[in-house]
C-alpha positions as CSV (number, residue, x, y, z in Angstrom):
1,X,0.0,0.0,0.0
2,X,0.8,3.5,-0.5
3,X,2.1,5.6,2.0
4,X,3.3,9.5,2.7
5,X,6.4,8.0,4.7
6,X,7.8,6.1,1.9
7,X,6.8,9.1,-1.1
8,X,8.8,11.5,1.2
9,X,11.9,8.8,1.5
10,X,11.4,8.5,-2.4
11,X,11.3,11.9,-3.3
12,X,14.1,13.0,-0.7
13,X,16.8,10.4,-2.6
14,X,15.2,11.7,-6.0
15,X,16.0,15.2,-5.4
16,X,19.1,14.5,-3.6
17,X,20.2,12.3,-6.9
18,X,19.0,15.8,-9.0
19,X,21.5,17.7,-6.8
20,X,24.6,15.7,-7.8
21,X,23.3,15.2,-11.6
22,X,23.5,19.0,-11.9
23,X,26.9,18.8,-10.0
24,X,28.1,16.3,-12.5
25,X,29.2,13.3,-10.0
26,X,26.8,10.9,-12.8
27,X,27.5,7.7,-10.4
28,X,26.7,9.0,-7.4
29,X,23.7,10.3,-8.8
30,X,23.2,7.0,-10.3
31,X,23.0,5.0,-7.1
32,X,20.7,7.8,-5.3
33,X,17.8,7.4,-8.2
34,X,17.9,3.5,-7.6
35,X,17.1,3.9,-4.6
36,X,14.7,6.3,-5.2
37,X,12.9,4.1,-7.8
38,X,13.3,1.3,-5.4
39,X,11.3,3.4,-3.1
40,X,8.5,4.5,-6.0
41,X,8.2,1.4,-6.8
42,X,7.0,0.2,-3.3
43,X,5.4,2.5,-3.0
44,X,3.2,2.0,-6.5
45,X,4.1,5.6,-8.0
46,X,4.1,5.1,-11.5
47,X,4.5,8.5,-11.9
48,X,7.9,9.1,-9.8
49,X,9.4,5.8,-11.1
50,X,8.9,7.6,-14.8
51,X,10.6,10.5,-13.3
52,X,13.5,8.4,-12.1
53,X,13.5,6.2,-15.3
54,X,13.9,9.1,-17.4
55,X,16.9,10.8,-15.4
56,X,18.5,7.3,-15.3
57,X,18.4,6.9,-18.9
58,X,19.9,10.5,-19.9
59,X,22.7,10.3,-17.1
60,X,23.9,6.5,-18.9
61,X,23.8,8.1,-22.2
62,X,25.5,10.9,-20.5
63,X,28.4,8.9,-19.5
64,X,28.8,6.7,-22.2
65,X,27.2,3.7,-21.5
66,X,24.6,3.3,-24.4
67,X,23.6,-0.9,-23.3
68,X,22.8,0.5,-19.9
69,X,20.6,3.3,-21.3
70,X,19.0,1.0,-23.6
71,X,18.1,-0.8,-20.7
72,X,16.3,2.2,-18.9
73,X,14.6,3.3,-22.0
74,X,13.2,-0.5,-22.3
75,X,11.6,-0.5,-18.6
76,X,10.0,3.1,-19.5
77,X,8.5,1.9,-22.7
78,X,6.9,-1.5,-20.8
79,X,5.7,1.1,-18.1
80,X,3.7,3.4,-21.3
81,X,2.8,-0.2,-23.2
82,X,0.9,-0.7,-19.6
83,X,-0.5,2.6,-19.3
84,X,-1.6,2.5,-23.3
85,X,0.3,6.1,-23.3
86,X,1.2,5.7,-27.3
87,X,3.0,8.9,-27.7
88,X,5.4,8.3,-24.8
89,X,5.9,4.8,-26.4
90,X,7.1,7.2,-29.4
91,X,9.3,9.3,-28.0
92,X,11.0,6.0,-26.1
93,X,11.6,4.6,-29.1
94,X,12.8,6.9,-30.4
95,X,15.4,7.4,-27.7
96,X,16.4,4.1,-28.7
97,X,16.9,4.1,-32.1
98,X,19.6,7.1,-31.5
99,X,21.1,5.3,-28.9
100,X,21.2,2.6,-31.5
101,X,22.3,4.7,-34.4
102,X,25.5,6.1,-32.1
103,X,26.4,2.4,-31.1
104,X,26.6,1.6,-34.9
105,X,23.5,-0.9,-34.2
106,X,22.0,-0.1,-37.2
107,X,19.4,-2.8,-37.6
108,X,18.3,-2.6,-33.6
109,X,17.7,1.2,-34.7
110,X,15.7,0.7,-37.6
111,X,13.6,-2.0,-35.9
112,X,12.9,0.8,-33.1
113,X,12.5,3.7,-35.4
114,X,9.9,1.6,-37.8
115,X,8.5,1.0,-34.5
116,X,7.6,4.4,-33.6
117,X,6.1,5.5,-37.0
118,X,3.6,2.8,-36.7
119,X,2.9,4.6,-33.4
120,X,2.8,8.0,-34.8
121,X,0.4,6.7,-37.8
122,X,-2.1,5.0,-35.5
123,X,-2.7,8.3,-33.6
124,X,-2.4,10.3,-36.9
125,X,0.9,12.5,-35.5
126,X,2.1,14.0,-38.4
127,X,5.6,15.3,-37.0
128,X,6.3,12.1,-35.4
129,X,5.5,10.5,-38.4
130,X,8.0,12.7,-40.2
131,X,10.9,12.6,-37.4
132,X,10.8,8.6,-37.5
133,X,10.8,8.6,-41.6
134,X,13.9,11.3,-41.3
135,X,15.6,8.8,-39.1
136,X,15.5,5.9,-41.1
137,X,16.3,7.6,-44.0
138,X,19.7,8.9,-41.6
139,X,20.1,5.1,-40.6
140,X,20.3,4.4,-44.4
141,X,22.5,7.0,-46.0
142,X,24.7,5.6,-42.7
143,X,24.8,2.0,-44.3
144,X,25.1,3.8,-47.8
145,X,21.3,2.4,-49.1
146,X,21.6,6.2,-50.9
147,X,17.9,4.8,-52.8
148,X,16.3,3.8,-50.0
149,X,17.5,7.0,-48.0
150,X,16.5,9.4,-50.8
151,X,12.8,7.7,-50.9
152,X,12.2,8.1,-47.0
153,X,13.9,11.5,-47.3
154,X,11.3,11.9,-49.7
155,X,7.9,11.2,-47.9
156,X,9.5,13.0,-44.7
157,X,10.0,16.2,-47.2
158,X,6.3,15.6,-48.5
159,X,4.7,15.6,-44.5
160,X,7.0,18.3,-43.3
161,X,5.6,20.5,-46.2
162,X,2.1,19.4,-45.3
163,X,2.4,20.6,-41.5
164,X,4.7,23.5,-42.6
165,X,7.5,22.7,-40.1
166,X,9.9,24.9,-41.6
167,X,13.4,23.4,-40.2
168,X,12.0,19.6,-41.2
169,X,11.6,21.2,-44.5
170,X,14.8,22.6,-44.7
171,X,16.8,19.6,-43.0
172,X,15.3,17.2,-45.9
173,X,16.6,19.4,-48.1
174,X,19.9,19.0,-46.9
175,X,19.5,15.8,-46.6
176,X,18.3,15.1,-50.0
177,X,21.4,17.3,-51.5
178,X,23.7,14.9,-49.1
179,X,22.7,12.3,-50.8
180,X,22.7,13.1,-54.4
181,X,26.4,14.5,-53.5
182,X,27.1,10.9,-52.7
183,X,25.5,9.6,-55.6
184,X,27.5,12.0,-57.7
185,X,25.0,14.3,-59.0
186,X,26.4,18.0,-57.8
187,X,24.7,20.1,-59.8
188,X,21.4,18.8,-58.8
189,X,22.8,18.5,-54.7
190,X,23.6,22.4,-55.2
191,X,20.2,23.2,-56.0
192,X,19.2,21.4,-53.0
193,X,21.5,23.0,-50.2
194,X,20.3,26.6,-52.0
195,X,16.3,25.3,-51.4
196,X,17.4,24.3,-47.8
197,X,18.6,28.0,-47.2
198,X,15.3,30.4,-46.7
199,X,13.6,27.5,-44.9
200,X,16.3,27.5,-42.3
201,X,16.0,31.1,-41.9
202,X,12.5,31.4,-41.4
203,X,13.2,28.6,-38.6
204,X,16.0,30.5,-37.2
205,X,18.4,28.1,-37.3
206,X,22.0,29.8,-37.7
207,X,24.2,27.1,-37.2
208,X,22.5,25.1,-40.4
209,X,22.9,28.2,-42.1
210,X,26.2,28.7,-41.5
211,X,26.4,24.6,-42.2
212,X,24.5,25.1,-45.7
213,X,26.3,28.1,-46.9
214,X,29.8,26.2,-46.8
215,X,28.3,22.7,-48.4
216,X,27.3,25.4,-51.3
217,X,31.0,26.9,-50.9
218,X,32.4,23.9,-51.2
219,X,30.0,22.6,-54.2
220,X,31.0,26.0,-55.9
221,X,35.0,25.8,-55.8
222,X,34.7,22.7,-57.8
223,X,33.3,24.0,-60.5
224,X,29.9,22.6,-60.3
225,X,27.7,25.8,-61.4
């Protein structure tokens, strides 16, 4: 049963497992939100083991220890299966599939990211849907499918420009210009990276400007025109 002695024990190692996160000691901080989920979880507080979950999982990516994190990010997703909480399934997937992608485990990432745009279709979220197509086109232009890549670049471009989300717009333009570079089509790639441009400056985003502007540099000093 639940009880106000064991949520204040909980939330006292939680918040003392914050204070050393922000002070960057990552293990000690590590023990202190086991115990505290420990503590949640006898206590049947869904929401405070979450809480713990979540910090748990960014302070193993934080210190390098992807497998670990994976872990975490599992236990969270079984925790949103249970509470039928799609969107947070999403977003753990998600979380995954990066992990995945940085580890090199390209086929675990795919699996989570195809995953999560099943999720995002079922409850008709059109920037998750986008995001997870995005990422497996990444996880492909990684393994150098440039085809495959370019088609899910493709049908990320198409709902991007359908929900008007301005930086997605401009990042698949990058992207697609990426991959036509690799494919050996420059002249085309340039036209690309110059679409890309007023997109990211509607969005604000300075360091993809600054990004875009030397790709087109670069594009330009070898004679492609």
């Amino acid at each position: 049963m639940a009880s106000d002695e064991l949520k204040s024990k909980a939330d006292k190692l939680f918040e003392n497992g914050k204070k050393k996160y922000e002070e960057g000691r990552g293990e000690e901080s590590l023990d202190l939100f086991n115990q505290a989920l420990d503590a949640y979880r006898q206590n049947e507080d869904v929401d405070g083991e979450i809480t713990a979950l979540g910090y748990m999982a960014a302070i193993y990516r934080s210190l390098n220890k992807p497998e670990n994190s994976v872990e975490t990010y599992k236990s969270l997703l079984k925790i949103f299966e249970n509470l039928h909480d799609v969107t947070a399934q999403g977003k753990v997937l998600n979380n995954i599939g990066l992990i995945s992608v940085r580890s090199g485990k390209y086929e675990e990432a795919l699996d989570s990211f195809h995953k999560a745009l099943y999720l995002f279709k079922d409850i008709d979220n059109k920037l998750g849907v986008a995001d997870q197509l995005g990422n497996i086109s990444s996880v492909y232009r990684d393994i150098k499918q440039y085809d495959n890549a370019l088609v899910f670049c493709q049908d990320a471009m198409r709902i991007y420009k359908e929900i008007n989300h301005k930086s997605g717009i401009g990042d698949q333009y990058s992207n697609i210009a990426y991959l036509l570079v690799m494919k050996g089509d420059l002249t085309t790639a340039l036209d690309f990276y110059k679409s890309a441009m007023p997109f990211y400056d509607e969005a604000g985003e300075k360091e993809k400007i600054n990004l875009t502007k030397k790709n087109i540099e670069n594009l330009e000093k070898s004679g492609v025109v």
